[in-house]
C-alpha positions in Angstrom: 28.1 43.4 70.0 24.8 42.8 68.6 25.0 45.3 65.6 28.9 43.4 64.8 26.9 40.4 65.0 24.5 41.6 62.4 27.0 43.3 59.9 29.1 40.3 59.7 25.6 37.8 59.2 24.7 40.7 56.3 28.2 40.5 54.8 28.7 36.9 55.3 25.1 36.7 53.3 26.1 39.2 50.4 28.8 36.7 49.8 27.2 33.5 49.6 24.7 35.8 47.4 27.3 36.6 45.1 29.0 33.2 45.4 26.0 31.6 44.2 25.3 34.3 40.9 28.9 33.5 40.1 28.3 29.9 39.4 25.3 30.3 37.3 27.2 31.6 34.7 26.5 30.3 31.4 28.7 27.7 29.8 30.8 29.4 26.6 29.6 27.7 23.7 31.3 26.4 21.3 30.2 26.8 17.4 30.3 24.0 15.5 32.4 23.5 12.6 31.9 21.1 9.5 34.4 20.1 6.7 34.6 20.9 3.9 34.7 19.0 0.7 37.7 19.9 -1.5 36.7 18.9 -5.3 38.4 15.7 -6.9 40.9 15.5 -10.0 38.2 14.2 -12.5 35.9 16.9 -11.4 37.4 19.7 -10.2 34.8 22.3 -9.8 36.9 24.7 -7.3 34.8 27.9 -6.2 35.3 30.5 -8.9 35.4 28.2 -11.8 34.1 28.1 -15.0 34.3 25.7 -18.1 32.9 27.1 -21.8 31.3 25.0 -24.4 29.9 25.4 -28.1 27.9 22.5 -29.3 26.6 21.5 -32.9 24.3 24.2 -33.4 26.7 27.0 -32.6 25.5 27.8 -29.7 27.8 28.8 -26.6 27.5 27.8 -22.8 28.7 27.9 -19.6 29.2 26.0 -16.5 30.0 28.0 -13.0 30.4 27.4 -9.7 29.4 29.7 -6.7 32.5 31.6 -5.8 32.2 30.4 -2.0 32.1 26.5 -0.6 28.0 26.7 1.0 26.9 24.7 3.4 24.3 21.4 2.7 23.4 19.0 4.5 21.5 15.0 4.0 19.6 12.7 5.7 21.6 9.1 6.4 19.4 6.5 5.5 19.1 6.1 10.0 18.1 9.5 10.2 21.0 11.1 11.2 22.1 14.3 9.3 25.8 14.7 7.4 26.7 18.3 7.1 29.7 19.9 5.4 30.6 23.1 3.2 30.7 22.0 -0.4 31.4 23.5 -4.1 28.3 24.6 -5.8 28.1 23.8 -9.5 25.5 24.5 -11.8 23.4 25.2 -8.7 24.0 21.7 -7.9 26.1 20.6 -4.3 29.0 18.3 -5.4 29.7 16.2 -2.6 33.2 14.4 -4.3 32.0 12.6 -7.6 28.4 12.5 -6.3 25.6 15.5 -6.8 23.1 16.7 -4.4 20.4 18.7 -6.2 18.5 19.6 -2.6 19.7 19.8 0.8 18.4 17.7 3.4 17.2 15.5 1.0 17.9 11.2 1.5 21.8 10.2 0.1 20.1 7.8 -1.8 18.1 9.9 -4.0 18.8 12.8 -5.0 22.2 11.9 -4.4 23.7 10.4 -7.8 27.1 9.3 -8.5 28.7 11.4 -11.8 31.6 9.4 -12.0 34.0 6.9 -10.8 38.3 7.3 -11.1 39.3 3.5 -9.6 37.1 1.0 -10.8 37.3 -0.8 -14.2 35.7 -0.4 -17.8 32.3 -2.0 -17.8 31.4 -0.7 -13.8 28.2 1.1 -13.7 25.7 2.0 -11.1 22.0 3.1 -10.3 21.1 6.5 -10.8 17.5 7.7 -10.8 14.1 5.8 -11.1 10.7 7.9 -12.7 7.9 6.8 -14.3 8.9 2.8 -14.1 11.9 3.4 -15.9 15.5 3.2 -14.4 17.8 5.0 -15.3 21.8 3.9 -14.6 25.6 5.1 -15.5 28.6 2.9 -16.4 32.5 3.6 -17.3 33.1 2.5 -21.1 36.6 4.0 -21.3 39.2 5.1 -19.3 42.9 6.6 -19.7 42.2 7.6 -23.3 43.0 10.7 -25.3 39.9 13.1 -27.2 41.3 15.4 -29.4 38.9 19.1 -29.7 39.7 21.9 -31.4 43.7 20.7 -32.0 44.0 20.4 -28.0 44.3 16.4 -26.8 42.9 15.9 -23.3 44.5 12.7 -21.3 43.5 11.2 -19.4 40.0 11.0 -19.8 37.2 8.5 -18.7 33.9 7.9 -20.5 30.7 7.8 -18.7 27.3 6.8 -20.7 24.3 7.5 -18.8 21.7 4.7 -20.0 18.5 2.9 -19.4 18.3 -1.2 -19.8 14.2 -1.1 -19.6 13.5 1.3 -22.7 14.7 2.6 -25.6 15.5 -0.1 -27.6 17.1 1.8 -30.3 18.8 3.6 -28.3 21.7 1.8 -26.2 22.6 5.1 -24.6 21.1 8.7 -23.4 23.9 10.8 -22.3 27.2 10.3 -22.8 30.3 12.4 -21.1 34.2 13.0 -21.2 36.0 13.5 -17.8 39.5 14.4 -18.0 41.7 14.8 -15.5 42.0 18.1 -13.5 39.9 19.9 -16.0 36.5 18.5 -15.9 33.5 17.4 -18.1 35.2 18.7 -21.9 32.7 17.3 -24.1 28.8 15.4 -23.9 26.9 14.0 -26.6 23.5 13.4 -26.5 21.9 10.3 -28.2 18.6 11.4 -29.2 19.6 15.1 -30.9 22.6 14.1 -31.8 23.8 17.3 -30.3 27.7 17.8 -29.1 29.2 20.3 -26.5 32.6 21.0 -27.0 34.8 22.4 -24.2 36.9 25.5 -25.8 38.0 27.4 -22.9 37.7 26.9 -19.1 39.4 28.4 -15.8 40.0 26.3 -12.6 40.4 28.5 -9.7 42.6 26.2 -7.4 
């Protein structure tokens, strides 16, 4: 009676053993996922793209973007983090119509708008600060046809990149042509006096 007594206390043991190593099993996790930020019609810089440009002095380049969305995050201005998986262009993250030239850094800075579809002729908006000079972009047209090479591209928007504190002479820096679903076709610089013209491009959407 006393060794049934002690088999049953063993077995009755082994399961409470086993009971117990059964509910320390490990949660499953669960990997996080992220969005991802699908380009926008002004600036449509889908993964696999590529635009091609010849400016004033003959000379040929190219824009690109990585052929994969890649993942960057920034720092909110209350510390938090956003994360998504975004189109790489010219090595720089496009986060919509804003760039991000280094992940993790603040949304302010490095964070600059390129461009802006809804609001009016005239808008413009801080981009950069170096040296004690400011530097800012504004809209100065909108809806209106370029002509290049015998091609007309409409619509397109006008953005001058600018800065109010210096330069006197010069009322603008940069200045670029958007157009709809295809992308930045043609930038003049101010104090060259150089031109890129778009002449063939690829948008892999």
């Amino acid at each position: 009676m006393k060794y049934l007594l002690f088999i049953g206390t063993v077995i009755g043991s082994c399961s409470l053993f086993f009971s117990c190593k059964k509910d320390k099993v490990p949660p499953v996790l669960v990997p996080k996922t992220f969005d991802t930020l699908y380009p926008l019609t002004y600036l449509p810089v889908y993964p696999g793209s590529y635009w091609k440009y010849v400016d004033s002095n003959g000379d040929s380049t190219i824009d690109i973007t990585n052929p994969t969305y890649e993942l960057d995050y920034y720092l909110t201005a209350w510390g938090d983090t956003d994360t998504a998986y975004a189109p790489k262009y010219n090595g720089i993250y496009i986060w919509g119509y804003n760039e991000h030239e280094s992940t993790g850094a603040s949304y302010a800075i490095p964070m600059r708008k390129i461009l802006d579809e809804s609001s009016p002729v005239g808008s413009s908006w801080y981009i950069a600060q170096g040296s004690g000079t400011t530097y800012y972009r504004k809209i100065t047209a909108r809806d209106t046809t370029i002509t290049i090479f015998g091609n007309s591209y409409y619509p397109t928007i006008v953005v001058e990149e600018y800065c109010p504190q210096g330069f006197p002479n010069t009322p603008w820096i940069y200045r670029r042509y958007y157009t709809k679903d295809i992308g930045l076709i043609k930038e003049e610089t101010e104090f060259d006096g150089n031109v890129k013209l778009i002449y063939d491009y690829h948008i892999n959407n």
